[in-house]
C-alpha atoms as one frame of an Amber mdcrd trajectory, in Angstrom:
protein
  -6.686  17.128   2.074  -5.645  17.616  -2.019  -7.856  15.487  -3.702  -6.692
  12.912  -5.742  -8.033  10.240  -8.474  -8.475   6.513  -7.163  -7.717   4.636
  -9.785  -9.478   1.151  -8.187 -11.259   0.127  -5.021  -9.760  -0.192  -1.591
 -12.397  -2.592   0.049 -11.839  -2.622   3.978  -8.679  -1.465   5.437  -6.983
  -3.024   7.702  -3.062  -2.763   9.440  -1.226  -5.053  10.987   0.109  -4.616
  14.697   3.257  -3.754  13.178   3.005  -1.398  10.654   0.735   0.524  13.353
   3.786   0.164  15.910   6.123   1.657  12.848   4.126   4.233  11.056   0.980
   4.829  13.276  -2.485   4.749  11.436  -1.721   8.322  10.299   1.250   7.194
   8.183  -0.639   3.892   6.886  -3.601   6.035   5.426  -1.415   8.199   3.534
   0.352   5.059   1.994  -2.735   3.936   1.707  -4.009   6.997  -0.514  -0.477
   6.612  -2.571  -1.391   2.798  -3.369  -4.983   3.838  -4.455  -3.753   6.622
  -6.813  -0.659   4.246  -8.553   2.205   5.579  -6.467   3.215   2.117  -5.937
   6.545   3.589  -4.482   9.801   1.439  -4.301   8.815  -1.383  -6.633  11.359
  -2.510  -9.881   9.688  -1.436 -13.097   8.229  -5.301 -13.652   6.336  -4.859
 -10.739   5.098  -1.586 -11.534   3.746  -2.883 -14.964   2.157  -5.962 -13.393
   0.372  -3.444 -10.947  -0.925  -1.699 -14.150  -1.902  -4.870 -15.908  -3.522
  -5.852 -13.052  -6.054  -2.784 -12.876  -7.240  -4.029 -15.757  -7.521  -7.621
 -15.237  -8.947  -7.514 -11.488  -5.193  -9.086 -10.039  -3.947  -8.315  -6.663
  -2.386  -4.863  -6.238   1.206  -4.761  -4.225   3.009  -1.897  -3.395   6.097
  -0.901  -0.915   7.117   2.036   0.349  10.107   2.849   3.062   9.526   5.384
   4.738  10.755   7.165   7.939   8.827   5.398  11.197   7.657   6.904  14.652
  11.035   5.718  15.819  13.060   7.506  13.137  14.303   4.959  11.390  13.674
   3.693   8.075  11.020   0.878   7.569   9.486  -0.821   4.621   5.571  -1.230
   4.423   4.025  -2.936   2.188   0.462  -2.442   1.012  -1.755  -5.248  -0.861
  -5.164  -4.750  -2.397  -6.947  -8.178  -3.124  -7.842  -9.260  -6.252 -11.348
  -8.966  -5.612 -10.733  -5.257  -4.051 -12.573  -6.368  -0.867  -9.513  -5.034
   1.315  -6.311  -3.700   1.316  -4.090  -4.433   3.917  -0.905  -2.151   5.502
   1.980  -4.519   6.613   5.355  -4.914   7.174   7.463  -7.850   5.208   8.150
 -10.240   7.980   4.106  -9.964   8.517   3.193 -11.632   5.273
């Protein structure tokens, strides 16, 4: 695996039923190791510089990614890192 800088702490990590029924564990670690390097994938700019802001001031982390699923069809997952980095957590939307 290409190694990669983590810019904060992931805690424990954890997935939902559901984004393990759409992307499989496989697919949630590698969103997983986009969230922990900034990728934070299909957010609006805002978002992306609250992310930033928040590495600095200890703030949750949220990212979302869609991405092809185990079914072929395209599902959005989104990935949250508490504020206290204890754990980050794989999810779909309707999960939250």
């Amino acid at each position: 695996m290409a190694k990669y800088q983590q810019r904060f702490p992931l805690g424990r990590k954890f997935a939902t039923p559901g984004a393990l029924d759409a992307i499989g564990w496989e697919g949630v670690v590698l969103l997983m190791a986009r969230h922990v390097r900034g990728d934070w994938g299909d957010l609006c700019e805002e978002d992306k510089v609250a992310n930033e802001v928040a590495l600095k001031t200890g703030a949750r982390i949220f990212s979302a990614y869609k991405v092809r699923g185990k079914n072929g069809k395209m599902v959005k997952i989104w990935v949250i890192t508490e504020a206290d980095r204890s754990a980050t957590t794989a999810l779909l939307p309707e999960e939250y």
